[in-house]
N, C-alpha and C positions, 0 to 999 in steps of 0.2 A: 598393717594396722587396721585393727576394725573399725566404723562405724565413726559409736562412743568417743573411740580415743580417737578417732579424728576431729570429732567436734569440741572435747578436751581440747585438743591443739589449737585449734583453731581462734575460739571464745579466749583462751590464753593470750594471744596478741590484743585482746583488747580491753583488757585486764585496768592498766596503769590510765588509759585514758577514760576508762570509767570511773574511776577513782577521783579524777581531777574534776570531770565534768560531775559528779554526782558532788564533790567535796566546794566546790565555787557557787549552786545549787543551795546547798545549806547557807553555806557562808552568805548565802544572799537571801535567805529566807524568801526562796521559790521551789521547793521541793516538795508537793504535798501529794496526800493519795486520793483519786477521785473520791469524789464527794457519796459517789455508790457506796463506794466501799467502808468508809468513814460511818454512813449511816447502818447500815449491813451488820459491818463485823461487832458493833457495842462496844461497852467497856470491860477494856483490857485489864484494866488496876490488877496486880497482885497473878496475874493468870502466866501460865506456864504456853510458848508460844514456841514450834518448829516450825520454819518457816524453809521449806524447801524450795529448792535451787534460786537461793540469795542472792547471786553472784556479785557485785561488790559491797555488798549490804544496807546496801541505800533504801529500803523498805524495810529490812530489819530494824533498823534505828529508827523511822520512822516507828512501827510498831514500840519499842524499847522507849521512848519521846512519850508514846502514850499509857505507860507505866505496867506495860508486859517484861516478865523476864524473858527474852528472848534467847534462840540457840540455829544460826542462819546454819543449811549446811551447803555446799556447794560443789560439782565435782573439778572443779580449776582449782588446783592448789595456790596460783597466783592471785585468782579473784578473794581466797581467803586470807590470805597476806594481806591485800590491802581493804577488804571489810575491816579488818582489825584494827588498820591503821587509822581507818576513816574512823571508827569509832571513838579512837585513843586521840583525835585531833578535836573529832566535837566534845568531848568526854562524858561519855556514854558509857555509861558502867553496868550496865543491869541487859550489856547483850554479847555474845560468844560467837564464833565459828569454829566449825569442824567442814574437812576435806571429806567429804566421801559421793561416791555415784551412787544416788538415791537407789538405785537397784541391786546395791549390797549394803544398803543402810542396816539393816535388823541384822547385818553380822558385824557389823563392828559399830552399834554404838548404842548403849542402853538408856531407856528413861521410860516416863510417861506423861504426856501435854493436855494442857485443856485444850489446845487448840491446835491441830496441824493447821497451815495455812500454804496458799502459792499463788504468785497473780503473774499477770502479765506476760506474755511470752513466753512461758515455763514448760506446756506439758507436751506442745509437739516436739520436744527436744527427747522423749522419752519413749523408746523401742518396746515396751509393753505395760500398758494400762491397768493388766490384771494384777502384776503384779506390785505397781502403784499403790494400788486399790488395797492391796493387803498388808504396802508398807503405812499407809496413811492408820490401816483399824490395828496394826500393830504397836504403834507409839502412840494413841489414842486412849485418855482416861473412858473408864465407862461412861461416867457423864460430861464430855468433852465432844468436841465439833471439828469438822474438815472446814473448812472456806477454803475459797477456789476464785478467781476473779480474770479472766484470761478471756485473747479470742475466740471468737465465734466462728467454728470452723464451716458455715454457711459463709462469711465476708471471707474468710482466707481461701475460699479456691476461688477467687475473681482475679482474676489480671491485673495487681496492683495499678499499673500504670493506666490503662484506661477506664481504672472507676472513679479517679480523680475529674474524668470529664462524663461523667456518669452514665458512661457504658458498663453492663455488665456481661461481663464475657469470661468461661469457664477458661482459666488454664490450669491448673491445679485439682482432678476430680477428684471429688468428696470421700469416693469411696477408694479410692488408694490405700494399699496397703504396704509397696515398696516404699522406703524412704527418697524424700527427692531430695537430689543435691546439687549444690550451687558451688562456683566456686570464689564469691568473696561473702565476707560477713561486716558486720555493726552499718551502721549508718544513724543510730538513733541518739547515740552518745560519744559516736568516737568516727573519724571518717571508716569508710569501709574499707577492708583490707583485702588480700588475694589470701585465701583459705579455702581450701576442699570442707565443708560439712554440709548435714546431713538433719532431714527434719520432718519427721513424723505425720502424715497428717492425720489427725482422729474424726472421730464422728461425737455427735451427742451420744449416739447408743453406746459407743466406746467408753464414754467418759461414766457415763451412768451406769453399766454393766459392770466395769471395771471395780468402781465402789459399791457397788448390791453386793456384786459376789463377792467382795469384802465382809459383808456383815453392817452396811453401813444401811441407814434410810435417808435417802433424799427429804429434807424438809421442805426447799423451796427452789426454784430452778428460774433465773430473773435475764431477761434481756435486752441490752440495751443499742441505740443506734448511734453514740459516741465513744470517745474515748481519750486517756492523757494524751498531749503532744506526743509524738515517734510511734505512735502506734498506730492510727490508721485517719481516715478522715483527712478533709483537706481546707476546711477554715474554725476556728473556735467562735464557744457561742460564748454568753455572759459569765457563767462560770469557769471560762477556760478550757472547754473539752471539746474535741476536734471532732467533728461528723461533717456528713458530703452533705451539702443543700438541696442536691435535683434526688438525693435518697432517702431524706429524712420519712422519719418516718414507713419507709419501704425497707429496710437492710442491718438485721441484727451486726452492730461489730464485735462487741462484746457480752459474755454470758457471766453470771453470777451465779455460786450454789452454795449452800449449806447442806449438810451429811452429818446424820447421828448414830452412834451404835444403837444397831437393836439389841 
């Protein structure tokens, strides 16, 4: 089993518990998208929105809530199961899922978006960038946008564990180009489980190369030193976003971008 379908596998065990944890979230009206992003992405009204690697579509609906038609795809068939369900329990009508591994997207599924979109923990899951890059200008109306909202692959090669006491210390180097693998996954939504997968790491020039040589032009490239609970940081400020205190201001965690066809 390659890779891919290992981390298929894997992300599949934790399917039903993100479902539950993203669905008690809503039901309690505490689920929202950093306030970067909110300001960043504009108004959605009426606008055509793919939003790659969904996985239970708890940002999808989100989106969908801010009066986009949305269309989540993801490659766990199980994660699309219960996007679905989660949609049909808040009733959420104006968003969809399809199963596919974004790296055979432009063969099995047609359209064109105002907007590609993907945040959070999405693109180190992904074994080639280039061709990322040409799935995003391929489903892209001519005057339509990529957004992108995810880590900052500067904070992700630090040793999780000891930046929380604000050492910084490489385990993880930047310029890796083997996937590393671990073998449990979730902690952010579901307890962590025993799974072999597998995780990418990129560079900025990966991320930016990947979408040029798409056809794409970088509008704006934004970085930030917080970010939502489960993702990194170790106390929240006023608005609820988690950044380390002794690195504020010292240590991008997450990066922002917009992308236009030329």
């Amino acid at each position: 089993m390659n890779q891919v379908e290992k981390n298929k596998e894997a992300w599949g065990l934790l399917s039903e518990d993100h479902y539950k944890h993203f669905k008690k979230r809503f039901e309690e009206d505490n689920y929202f998208f950093n306030p970067f992003v909110l300001k960043e992405i504009g108004n959605l009204s009426g606008k055509k929105v793919l939003h790659l690697q969904c996985n239970t579509g708890a940002d999808s609906i989100v989106l969908a809530k801010m009066g986009a038609h949305v269309t989540g795809v993801d490659l766990v068939p199980d994660n699309i199961h219960f996007a679905t369900q989660l949609a049909k329990d808040l009733e959420v009508e104006n968003v969809n899922f399809i199963v596919s591994d974004i790296m055979e997207l432009m063969d099995n599924h047609e359209g064109k978006y105002d907007i590609v979109f993907t945040s959070d923990g999405a693109i180190g899951w992904l074994p080639d960038l280039k061709k990322w890059g040409r799935t995003i200008r391929h489903f892209l109306k001519d005057d339509g946008f990529f957004y992108a909202h995810d880590g900052h692959p500067f904070y992700l090669s630090f040793d999780e564990e000891k930046i929380n006491d604000g050492v910084i210390d490489i385990k993880y180097p930047y310029f890796k180009k083997d996937p590393d693998e671990d073998t449990r996954i979730g902690g952010y939504a579901s307890e962590s489980k025993e799974a072999k997968n597998y995780f990418w790491m990129y560079t900025i020039g990966d991320i930016i190369n990947g979408l040029a040589q798409a056809g794409l032009c970088i509008e704006w490239f934004n970085e930030y030193d917080r970010c939502v609970p489960g993702v990194g940081g170790k106390v929240a400020d006023e608005e609820g976003l988690m950044y380390h205190p002794e690195l504020e201001g010292a240590v991008p965690i997450m990066f922002s971008l917009k992308a236009t066809p030329r």
